[in-house]
N, C-alpha and C positions, 0 to 999 in steps of 0.2 A: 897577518898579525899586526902588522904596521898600519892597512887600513883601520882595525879595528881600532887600536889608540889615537889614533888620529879620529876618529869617528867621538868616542868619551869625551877626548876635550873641547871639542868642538861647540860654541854655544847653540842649545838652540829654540826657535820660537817663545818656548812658553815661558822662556827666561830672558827673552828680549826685555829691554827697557822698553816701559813704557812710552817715553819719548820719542823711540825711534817707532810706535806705529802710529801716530800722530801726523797727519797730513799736513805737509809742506807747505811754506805760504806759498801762493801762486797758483796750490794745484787744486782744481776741482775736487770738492766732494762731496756728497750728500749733507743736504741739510737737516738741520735738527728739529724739534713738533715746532718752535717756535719761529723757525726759518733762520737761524744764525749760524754761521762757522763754529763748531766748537771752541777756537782759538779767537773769535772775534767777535765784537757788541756790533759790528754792523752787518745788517741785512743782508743775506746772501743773495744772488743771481740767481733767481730760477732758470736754466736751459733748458726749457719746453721743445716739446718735438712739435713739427711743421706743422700738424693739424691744429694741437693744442696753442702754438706762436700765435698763428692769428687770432684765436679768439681771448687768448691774452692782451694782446696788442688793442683790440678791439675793445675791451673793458678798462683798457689802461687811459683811453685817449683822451678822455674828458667828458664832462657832460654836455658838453656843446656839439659835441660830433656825433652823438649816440644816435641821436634823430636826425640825422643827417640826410634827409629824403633826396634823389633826386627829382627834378621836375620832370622828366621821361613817364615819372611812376605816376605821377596824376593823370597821363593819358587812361590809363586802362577804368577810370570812374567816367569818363567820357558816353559811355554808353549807358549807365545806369542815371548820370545828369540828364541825358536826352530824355531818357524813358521817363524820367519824373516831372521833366519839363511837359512834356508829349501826353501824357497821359494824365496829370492831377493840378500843376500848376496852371498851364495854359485852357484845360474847361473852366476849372473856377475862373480866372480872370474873364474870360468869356463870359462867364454864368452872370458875373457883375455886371459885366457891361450888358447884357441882355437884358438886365432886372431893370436899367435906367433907360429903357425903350418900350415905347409902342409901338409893341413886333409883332404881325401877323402874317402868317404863311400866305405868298400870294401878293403879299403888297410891301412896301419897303416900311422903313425903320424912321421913327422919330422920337427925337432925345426929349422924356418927358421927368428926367430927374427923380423923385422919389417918390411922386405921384403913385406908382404900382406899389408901395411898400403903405403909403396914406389908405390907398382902397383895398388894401389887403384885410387892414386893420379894422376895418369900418363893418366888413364884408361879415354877415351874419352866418352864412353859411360854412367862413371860414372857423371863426370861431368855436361851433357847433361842433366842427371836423376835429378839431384841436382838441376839447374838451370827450371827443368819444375815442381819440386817440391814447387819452391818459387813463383814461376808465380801462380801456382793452389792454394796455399794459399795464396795467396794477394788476388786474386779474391775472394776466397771463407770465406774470412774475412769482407774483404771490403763491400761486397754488401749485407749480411747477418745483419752487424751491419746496416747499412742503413737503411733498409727496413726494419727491426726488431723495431727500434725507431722509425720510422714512425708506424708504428703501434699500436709500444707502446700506444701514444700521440694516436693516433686513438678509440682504445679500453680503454681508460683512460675514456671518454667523455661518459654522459648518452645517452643513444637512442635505443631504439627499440629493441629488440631481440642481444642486446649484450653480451646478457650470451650465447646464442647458436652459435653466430657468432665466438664467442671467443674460443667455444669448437670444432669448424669446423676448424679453422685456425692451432688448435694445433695437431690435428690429424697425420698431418703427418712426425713428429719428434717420436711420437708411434708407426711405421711402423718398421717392422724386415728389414735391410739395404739388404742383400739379395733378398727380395721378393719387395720390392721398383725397386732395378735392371732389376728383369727380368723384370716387369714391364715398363721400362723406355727401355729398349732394345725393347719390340715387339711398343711401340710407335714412336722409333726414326728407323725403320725399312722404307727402299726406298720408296717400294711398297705399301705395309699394313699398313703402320703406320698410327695413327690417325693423328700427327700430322703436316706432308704434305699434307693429306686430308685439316682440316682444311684450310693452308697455302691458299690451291686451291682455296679456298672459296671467297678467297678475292683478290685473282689475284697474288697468291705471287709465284712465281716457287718452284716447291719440293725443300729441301736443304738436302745434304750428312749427316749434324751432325754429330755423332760417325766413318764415313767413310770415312771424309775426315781431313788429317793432318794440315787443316790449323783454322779446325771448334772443333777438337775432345776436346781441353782443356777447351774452352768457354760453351760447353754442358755439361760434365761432371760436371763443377761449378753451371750450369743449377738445376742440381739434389739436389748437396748440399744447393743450397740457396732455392730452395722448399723445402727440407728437415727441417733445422736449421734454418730460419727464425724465425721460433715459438720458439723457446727455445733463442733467443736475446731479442724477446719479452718478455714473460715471464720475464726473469728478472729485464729488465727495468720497467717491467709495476709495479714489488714489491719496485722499486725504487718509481715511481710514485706516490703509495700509500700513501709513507712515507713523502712525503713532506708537509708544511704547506701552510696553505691560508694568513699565511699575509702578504707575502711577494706579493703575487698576488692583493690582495685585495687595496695594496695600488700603485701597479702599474699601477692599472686601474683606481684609484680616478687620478694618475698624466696623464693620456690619453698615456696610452699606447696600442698598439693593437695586433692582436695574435703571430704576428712573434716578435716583441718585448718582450713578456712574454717568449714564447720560446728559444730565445735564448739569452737573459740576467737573464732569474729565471731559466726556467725549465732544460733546458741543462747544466751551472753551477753545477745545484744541484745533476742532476743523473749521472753527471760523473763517478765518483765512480763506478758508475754502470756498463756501459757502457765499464770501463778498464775490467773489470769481465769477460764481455760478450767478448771483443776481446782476453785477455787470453786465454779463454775455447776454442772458436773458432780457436785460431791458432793451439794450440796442438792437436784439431780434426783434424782438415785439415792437419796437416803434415804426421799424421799416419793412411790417409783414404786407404784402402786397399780392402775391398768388395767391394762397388759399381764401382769403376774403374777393377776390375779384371774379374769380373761376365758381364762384357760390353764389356770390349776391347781386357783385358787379355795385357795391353799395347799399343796394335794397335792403328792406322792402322801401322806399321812398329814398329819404336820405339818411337812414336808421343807421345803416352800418359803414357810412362814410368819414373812413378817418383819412389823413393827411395825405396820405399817400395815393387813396383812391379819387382822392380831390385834386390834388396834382396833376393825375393822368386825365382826367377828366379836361381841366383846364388846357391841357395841352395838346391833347390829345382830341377832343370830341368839338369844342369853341377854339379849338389854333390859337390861342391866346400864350405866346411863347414867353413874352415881355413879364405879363402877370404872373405867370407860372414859375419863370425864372426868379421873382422877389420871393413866392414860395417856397421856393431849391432852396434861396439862403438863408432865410428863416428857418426851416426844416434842418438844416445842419447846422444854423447856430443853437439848436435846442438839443438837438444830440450830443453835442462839443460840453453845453453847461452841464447837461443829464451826467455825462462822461463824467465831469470834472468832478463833480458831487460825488459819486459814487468813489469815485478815487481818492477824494478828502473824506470819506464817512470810511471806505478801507484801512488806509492810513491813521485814522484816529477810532477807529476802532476796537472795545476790549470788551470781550465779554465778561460782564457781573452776573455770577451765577450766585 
């Protein structure tokens, strides 16, 4: 009975003074959203645990220290310097100094300065080479992007067996560029070839193709645009995906119809794409070298000699290493401007539809 009275008067918790559950100065407590002591306008101590300490300590240090590399750490780029050294730096400077000689295989070296880049220049043949190098890539640009976006938009759309259709159509961009050639040489053959048979079929007289100088460039583009057509696709069609529906959705509430969708939404949108695709494309086609070589070997004369098959020629057939080399850099200071253009026409690019 005595503890019970004693229990009644007893104060307890919930009639504590406020004051006394108010943390002690001195004594740790949790800090508030804003990081203060309840009792204090200064900043309280965060005591982070061991893992959290350090990467406190680490943000706390300064900005000077953040990037604080050691020099140990530049070892491990040691092997990727060499290999760039090794492999891109040291031919090109090579390439240079080759270009400033009369270098033929078999007999030594003499320094004839920029004489090889003056008869380059001069050099009728070269030029010729130059001018059917630019014809073969417009063509094999031009028609690839084309028919590439038409497919896109084709293969975009649901229906039927378009997973297999689409893995039919990409097939031939997975072809070894070699074994596509011979290929493409026993069908464009006078007599054998399938493809004056066919011709026959429909009343069309045989054509020369690859044997005649006024057909040989238009065929040979023949091959790259069955070739790369799929891989223009391809890209666009990753374009394609990425687009959204409401832009569509409301173009059709205002009656628009399919060529209006496509070329005020869909073409707008995948440009971007599209410069991609002509990019790739042009620097494939400037530096096509197998399938023209495995077919014509240049022929029929010098009909189908572009830069590249003039190059190997030069260096290859007359040992003329020196001249050949002033071609190497002329050949890659035309690719580098090609580049750069295509990169400033990307970059300032908007379609006005």
């Amino acid at each position: 009975m005595r503890d019970a009275d004693e229990a009644l008067h007893r104060p307890s918790s919930a009639s504590a003074s406020p004051r006394h559950l108010l943390p002690q100065a001195g004594e740790g407590s949790a800090p508030s959203a804003k990081g203060l002591h309840p009792m204090s306008t200064q900043p309280a101590r965060l005591d982070l645990p061991a893992l959290g300490g350090h990467v406190a300590a680490t943000n706390l240090a300064g900005p000077g220290k953040r990037h604080d590399f050691s020099r140990k750490y530049w070892l491990f780029a040691v092997p990727a310097v060499i290999t760039i050294l090794a492999v891109i730096v040291f031919p090109w400077l090579f390439t240079l100094y080759m270009s400033t000689q009369d270098w033929k295989i078999g007999g030594g070296a003499a320094f004839v300065g920029l004489s090889n880049y003056v008869i380059l220049f001069q050099d009728q043949r070269f030029l010729e080479a130059v001018g059917r190098t630019f014809w073969f890539t417009a063509l094999a640009v031009i028609i690839p992007v084309i028919l590439g976006v038409a497919a896109a938009v084709v293969f975009h759309r649901e229906f039927p067996w378009r997973g297999v259709l689409r893995t039919v159509f990409t097939m031939p961009m997975m072809a070894t560029p070699v074994a596509v050639a011979l290929v493409w040489t026993m069908m464009f053959h006078p007599q054998l070839g399938v493809l004056n048979y066919l011709l026959s079929l429909i009343g069309i007289p045989p054509q020369s193709w690859v044997y005649d100088p006024s057909t040989v460039i238009p065929t040979l583009v023949m091959i790259e645009v069955w070739q790369w057509t799929p891989l223009v696709m391809l890209i666009v069609l990753g374009g394609l995906a990425s687009l959204p529906r409401e832009p569509y959705e409301s173009a059709i509430i205002d009656g628009a119809n399919s060529w209006h969708l496509f070329r005020h939404i869909t073409l707008p949108l995948v440009w971007p794409y599209v410069m991609i695709a002509i990019m790739l494309r042009t620097i494939d086609a400037l530096k096509v070298f197998d399938n023209i070589f495995v077919i014509t070997q240049g022929g029929p004369g010098t009909a189908s000699e572009t830069m590249n098959i003039f190059l190997y020629l030069q260096a290859f057939q007359f040992y003329k290493l020196g001249y050949a080399s002033a071609l190497v850099v002329v050949f890659f200071i035309i690719i580098v401007l090609l580049s750069l253009l295509l990169l400033h026409a990307r970059q300032r690019s908007k379609w006005n539809a």
